[in-house]
N, C-alpha and C positions, 0 to 999 in steps of 0.2 A: 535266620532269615527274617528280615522286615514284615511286618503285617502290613498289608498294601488295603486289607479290606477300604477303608476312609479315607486312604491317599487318593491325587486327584489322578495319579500317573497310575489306577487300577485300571484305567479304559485303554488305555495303550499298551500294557504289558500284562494282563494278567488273561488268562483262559482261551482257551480254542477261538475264541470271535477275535484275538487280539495277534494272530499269528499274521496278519498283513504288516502289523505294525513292527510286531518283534523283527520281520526279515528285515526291513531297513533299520534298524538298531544292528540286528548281524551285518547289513554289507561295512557300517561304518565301525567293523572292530569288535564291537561288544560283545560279553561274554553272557553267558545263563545267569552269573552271579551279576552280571552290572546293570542284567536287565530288572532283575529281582531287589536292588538297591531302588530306594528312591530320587525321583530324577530332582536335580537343583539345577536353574538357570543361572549360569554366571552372565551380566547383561553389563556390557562393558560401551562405553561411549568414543571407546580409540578412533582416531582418526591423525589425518595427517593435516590437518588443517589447523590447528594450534598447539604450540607449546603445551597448553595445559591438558590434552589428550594422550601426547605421546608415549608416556609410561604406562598407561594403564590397559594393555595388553600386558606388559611383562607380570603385572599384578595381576591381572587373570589368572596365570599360569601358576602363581601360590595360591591364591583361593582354590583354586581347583584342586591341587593336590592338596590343602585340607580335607575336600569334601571326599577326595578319594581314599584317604590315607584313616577316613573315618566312617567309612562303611554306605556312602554316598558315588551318585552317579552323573557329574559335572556334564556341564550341555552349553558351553557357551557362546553366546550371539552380541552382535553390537550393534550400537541402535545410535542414529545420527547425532551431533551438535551442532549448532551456531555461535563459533567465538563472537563474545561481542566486542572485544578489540580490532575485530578483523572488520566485523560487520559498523563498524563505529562510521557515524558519521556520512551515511551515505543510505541509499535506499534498502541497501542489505539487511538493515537492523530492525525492518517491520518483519524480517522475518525469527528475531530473537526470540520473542513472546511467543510466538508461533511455536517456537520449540521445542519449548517445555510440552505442551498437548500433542504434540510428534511422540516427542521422548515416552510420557507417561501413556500413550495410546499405543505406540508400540509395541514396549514391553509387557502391554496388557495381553495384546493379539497373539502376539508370540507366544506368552506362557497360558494362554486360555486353548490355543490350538494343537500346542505340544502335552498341555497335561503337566505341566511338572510342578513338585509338593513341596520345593523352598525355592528361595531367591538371593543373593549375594548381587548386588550392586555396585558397578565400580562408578564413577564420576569424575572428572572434570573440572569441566567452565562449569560459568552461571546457573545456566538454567537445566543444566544438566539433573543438577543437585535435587532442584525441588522437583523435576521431572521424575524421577527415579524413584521418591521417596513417596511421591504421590500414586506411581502404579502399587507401589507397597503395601500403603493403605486399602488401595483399592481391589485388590486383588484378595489381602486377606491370610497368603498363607504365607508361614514362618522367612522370616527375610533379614537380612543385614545388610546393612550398609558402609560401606566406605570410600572416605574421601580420596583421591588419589594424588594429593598435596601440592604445595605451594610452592612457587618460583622462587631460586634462589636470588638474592638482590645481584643487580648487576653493579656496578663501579664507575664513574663520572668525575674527574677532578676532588679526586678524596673524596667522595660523596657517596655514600649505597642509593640507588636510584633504580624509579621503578618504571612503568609502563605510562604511569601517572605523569608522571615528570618529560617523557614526549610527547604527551599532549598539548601540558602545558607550554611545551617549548615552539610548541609550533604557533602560538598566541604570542611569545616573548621574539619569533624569528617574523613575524608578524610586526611589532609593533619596532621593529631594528634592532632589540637589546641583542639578538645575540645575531652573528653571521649562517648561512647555511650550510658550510663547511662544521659549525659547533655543534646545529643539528643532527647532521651525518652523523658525526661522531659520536653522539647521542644515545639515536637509533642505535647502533651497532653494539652497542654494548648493557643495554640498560634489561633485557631479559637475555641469560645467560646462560637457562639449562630447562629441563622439564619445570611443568608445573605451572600452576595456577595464578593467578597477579597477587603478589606476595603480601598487600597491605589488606586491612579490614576489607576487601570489596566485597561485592555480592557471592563471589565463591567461597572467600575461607567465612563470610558470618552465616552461611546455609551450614558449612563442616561444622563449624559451635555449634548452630540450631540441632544437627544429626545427634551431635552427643546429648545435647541438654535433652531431646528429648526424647530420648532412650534407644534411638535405632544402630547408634555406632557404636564401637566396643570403644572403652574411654582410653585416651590416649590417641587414639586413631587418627586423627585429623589434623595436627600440629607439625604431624614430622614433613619436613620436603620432599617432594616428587622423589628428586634425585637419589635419594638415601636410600642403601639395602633394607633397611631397618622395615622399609615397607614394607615389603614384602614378607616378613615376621605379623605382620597384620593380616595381611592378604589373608596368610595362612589360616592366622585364626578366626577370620570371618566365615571360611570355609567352615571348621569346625565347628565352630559356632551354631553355625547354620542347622547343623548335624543333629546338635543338642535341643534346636528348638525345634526340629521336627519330631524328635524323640520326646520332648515336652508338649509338643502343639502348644506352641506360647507363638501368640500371630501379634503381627503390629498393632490390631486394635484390643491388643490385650496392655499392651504400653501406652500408645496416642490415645490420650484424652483430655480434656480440657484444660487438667493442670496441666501437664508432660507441654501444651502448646501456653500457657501461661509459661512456665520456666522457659522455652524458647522462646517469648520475645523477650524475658529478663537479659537475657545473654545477648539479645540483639543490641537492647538498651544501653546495658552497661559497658559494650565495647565500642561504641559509636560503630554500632553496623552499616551495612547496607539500608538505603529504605526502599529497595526491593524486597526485603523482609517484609514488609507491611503488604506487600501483593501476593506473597510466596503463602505466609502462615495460611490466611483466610481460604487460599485453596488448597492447602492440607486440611481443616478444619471441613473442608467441603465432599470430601472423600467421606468421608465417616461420617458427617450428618449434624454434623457439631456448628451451631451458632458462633462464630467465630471471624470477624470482620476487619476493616481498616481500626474503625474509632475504636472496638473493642482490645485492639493493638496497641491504638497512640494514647488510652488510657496509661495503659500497662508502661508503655515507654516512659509518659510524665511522671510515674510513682517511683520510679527507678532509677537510683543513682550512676551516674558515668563513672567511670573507674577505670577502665582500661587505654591505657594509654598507646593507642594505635594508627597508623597512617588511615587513611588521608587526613584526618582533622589534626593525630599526634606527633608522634614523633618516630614510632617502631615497626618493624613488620614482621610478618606469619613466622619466620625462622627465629627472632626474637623469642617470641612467645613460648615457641618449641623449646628453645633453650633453659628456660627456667620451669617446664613441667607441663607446656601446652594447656589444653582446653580447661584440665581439671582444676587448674589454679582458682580459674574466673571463678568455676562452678563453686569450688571453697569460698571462695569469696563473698559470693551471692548467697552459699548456705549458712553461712556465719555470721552474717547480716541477717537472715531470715527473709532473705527475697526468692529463697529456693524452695519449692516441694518438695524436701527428700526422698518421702515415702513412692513415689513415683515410681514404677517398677523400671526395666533397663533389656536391653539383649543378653546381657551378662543373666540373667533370672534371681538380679539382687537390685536392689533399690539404689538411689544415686544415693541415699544416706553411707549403704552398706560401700560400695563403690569409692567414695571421698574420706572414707574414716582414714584411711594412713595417710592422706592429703593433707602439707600445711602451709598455710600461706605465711610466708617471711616478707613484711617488706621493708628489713632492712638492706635485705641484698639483694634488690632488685626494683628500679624503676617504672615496668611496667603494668602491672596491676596491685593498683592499691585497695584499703580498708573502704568498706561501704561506712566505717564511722569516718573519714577522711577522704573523702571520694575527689574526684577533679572538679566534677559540679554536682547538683544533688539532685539534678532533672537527667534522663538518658539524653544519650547524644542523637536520638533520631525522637523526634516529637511531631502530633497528629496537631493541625488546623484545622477550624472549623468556621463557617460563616456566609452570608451571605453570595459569596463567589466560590465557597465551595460547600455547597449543604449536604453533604454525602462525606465531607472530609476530604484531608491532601496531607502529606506530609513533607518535613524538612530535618534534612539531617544537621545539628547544628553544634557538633562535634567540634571544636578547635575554634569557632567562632566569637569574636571580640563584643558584636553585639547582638542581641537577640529582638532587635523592632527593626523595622524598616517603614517608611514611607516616601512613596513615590508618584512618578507620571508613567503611566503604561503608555508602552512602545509596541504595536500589535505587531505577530506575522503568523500568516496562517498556516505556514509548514517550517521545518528546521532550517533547510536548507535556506531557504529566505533568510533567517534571523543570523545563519553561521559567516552567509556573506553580508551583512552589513558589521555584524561585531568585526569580521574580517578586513573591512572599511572601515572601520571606526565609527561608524556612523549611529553613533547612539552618545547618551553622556552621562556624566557622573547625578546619581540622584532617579535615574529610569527604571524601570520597573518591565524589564523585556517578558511578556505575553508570547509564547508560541503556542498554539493552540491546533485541533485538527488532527492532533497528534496520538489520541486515546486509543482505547485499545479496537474501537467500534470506527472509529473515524480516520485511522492512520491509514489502514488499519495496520495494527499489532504491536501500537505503545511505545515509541520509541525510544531508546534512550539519549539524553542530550552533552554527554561528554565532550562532544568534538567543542561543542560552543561553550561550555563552561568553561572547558582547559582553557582553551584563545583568551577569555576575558579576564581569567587569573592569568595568564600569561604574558596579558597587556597589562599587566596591574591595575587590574579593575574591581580585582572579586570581591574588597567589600565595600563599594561604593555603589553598586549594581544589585537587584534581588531577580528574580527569573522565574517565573510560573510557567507552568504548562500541565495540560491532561496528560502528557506522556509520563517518562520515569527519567531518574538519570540512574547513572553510572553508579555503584559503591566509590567509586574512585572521586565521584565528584565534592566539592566541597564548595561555600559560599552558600549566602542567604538562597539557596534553590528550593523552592516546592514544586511537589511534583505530585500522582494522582490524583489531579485536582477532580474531584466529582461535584455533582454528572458532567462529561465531557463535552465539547463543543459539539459533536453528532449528534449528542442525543437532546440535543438544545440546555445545557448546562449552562450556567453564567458568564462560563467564561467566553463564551461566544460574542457576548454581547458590550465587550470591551470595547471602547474607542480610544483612538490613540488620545493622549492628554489625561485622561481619566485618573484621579488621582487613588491607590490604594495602598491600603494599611496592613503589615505582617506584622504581627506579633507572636513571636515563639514560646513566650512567659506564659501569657494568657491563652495562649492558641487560639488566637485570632487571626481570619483575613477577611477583610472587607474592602468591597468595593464602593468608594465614598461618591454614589451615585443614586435619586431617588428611586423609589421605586415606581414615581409613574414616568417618569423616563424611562427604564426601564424596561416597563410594560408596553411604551412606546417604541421602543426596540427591536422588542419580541415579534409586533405587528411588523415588521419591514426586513428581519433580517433574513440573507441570502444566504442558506446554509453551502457550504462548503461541500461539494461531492469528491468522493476519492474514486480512483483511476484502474481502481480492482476491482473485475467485474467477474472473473472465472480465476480459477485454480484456488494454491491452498490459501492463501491471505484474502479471496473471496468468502470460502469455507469458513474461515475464522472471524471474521466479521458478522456475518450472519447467523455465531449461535453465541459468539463472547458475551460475558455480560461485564457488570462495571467494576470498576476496580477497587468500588471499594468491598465488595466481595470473594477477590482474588482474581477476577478478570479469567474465570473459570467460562469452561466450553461444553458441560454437561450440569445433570440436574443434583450428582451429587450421591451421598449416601441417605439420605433423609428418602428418597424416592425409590431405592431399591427394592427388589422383589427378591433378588437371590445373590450371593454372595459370591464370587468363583471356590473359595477353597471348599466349599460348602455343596461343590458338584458329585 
């Protein structure tokens, strides 16, 4: 029998004061022995509201019989998402960003109020990922994580085609090239089964981030939704779980400075998401750890691109899977020496020990190559710095022809503004489209800008155009796009202070962006400008306004681990 003395689940199940709590444990089943097991939350994000939700019930049901089949007592609860292909393009998506602090606030409440002494984590979409991984930290007691995988590609005129690809078509049925009848036919077949958006977006480069930085068991994040083969994970997350309560090995025994340096390597090198750059810094914020935008697009500029993946490449998540998934990269990066080996892992072996039967071949196989031979020798997601964004913004700049831009800013003070004029066409080759108002304080909740990038790639525009904004875009998104531009237009950041005509300079080499405007113009600016108020006055995109801070600290809604007094597993 378990020693429950230090477990967190000894105020619910243990002694005469704890007989209110044991009876509802007996009405739902449980036995003397299950109550005398230690309790694991399996915390699942299923819904029925995207593809990339809907397996990950069936995968609870292996994790659980891990944790049962290993002397453990499964508890499992689901805790909301917000697709952001759903929420794309429409007012829905201030409530994306939102979500993540739903998710990680959640699964906090829940496992603080039930008592229970591990965690297994199932996921999803986006922000599901970093939501999950961030109660983990914050909570403290022994957890794992897994991804719950990637859409299989759908099929389009010989073509594997992803979610990405109706986006952009609505931009190309936009500008006449195709019919809407082409569209239709599109849609209907371009996601074809469970799982996540199948190219690098912000879901499968959080799944790299889990491995690289020790929370997932390796392997785990590559395979497709749809495959049994998960479920062979599931299991062992469960068990897993098992061993790390029997070890007390907790996530802030893995996460730590390096563990979050080797995850932006893996961001860098596969031309990630640059939702990554908002994601780490509030992991980084959990634990207490200095860990920021620039201290990210450092890390991105030192590190070579290598992985040849949608939207900048050519391949997607099933690809990868196919020749060995996540660990390849990590060989890659470790044999380069861009990896921490020594870095511990959920496994209770280091990613060194973890990689050793690992070997990267790239003769048989085009999609990740040698860091001595890399695709380009900067990551494909890179930090700006400058006078229009003195806090930092980043630009993914993956698959991209050129890395400068200079133009005329095109203002609009919300998306929706800027998606119908790209929708009119009413902009031109050479502009520099500004949407602003959009931060995580002033949207509120960050929006991301996919709907309008797709359209202007889908006009054939995306690289005659650049597009700033304090919001975020897509993983999906590609083209000169910078995005958390700080400080935000709400908080009176520069970018506020844009007039249309305005001439300004990106450079992604030097990571540079300026705006080529005096500074006592400027300051004359500042004296007259009419800030922009948003139309959220109560409920939760109220709530989240009022305590977010900026993005380039992860656009976090608490004070953090630096500020802590007591730990939960520590109760």
């Amino acid at each position: 029998m378990t020693d429950k003395s230090k477990l967190p689940s000894r105020h619910v199940s243990v002694g005469p004061k704890s007989a209110p709590h044991r009876s509802y444990y007996y009405a739902m089943g449980l036995t003397d022995k299950d109550i005398a097991q230690p309790f694991v939350g399996v915390a699942t994000c299923w819904n029925e509201s995207a593809p990339c939700n809907i397996s990950l019930s069936r995968q609870a049901q292996s994790a659980k019989k891990g944790v049962n089949e290993n002397n453990g007592t499964p508890r499992e609860f689901t805790t909301i998402t917000v697709t952001d292909g759903i929420a794309m393009g429409h007012e829905g998506m201030k409530s994306s960003l939102v979500s993540r602090e739903i998710i990680a606030d959640s699964i906090e409440v829940s496992i603080r109020g039930h008592c229970y002494d591990g965690l297994v984590g199932i996921a999803g979409c986006d922000k599901s990922l970093p939501g999950i991984m961030m109660a983990m930290l914050r909570l403290n007691i022994p957890s794992v994580f897994l991804y719950g995988g990637s859409i299989l590609p759908g099929k389009f005129n010989n073509k594997e085609v992803t979610v990405q690809d109706v986006f952009e078509a609505v931009g190309e049925y936009d500008a006449k090239k195709i019919s809407e009848k082409e569209l239709n036919d599109l849609e209907r077949v371009a996601c074809p089964s469970a799982g996540s958006c199948g190219g690098q977006f912000t879901a499968n480069t959080m799944a790299c981030v889990a491995e690289a930085i020790g929370l997932s068991i390796p392997a785990s994040s590559s395979t497709p939704a749809p495959y049994e083969s998960r479920d062979e994970f599931a299991y062992l997350c469960g068990k897993k779980v098992m061993e790390l309560i029997d070890k007390q090995l907790k996530p802030r025994d893995i996460v730590n400075k390096d563990a979050l340096v080797n995850a932006a390597r893996i961001v860098a090198c596969s031309g990630g998401s640059t939702n990554a750059a908002l994601h780490l810094p509030a992991l980084a914020n959990e634990i207490g750890i200095d860990f920021d935008l620039l201290d990210v697009a450092k890390i991105f500029k030192e590190t070579p691109y290598i992985v040849d993946l949608k939207p900048g490449g050519r391949y997607l998540a099933k690809d990868l899977y196919e020749i060995g998934g996540v660990p390849i990269i990590m060989k890659a990066l470790l044999d380069g020496g861009y990896l921490n080996g020594k870095c511990i892992t959920v496994t209770g072996k280091t990613i060194e020990e973890n990689l050793k039967d690992i070997k990267l071949d790239t003769s048989s196989q085009k999609i990740v190559y040698s860091t001595k031979s890399p695709i380009s020798n900067t990551g494909g997601v890179v930090g700006l710095k400058g006078n229009l964004a003195p806090d930092g913004a980043i630009v993914k700049v993956a698959g991209m022809d050129s890395l400068s831009f200079r133009g005329k800013a095109r203002c609009f003070d919300c998306e929706e503004d800027a998606f119908d004029a790209v929708s009119k066409r009413e902009y031109s080759a050479g502009d520099v489209i500004v949407i602003r108002y959009e931060g995580p304080k002033g949207g509120p909740g960050m929006r991301e800008m996919l709907a309008t990038t797709a359209a202007i790639y889908g006009q054939g525009m995306g690289e005659k155009v650049a597009l700033i904004t304090d919001g975020r875009f897509s993983g999906a998104t590609r083209g000169f796009c910078v995005g958390h531009v700080s400080p935000e237009a709400a908080c009176d950041g520069p970018i506020a202070l844009i007039n249309n005509g305005d001439e300004i300079y990106l450079d992604a080499e030097s990571g540079k962006i300026e705006l080529l405007v005096s500074v006592d113009e400027l300051n004359k600016r500042k004296k007259i400008l009419n800030k922009k108020a948003n139309d959220f006055e109560s409920g939760a995109l109220w709530k989240f306004s009022q305590s977010v801070g900026s993005a380039r600290y992860g656009a976090v809604t608490h004070p953090g681990g630096k500020y802590e007094k007591k730990v939960y597993s520590d109760i």
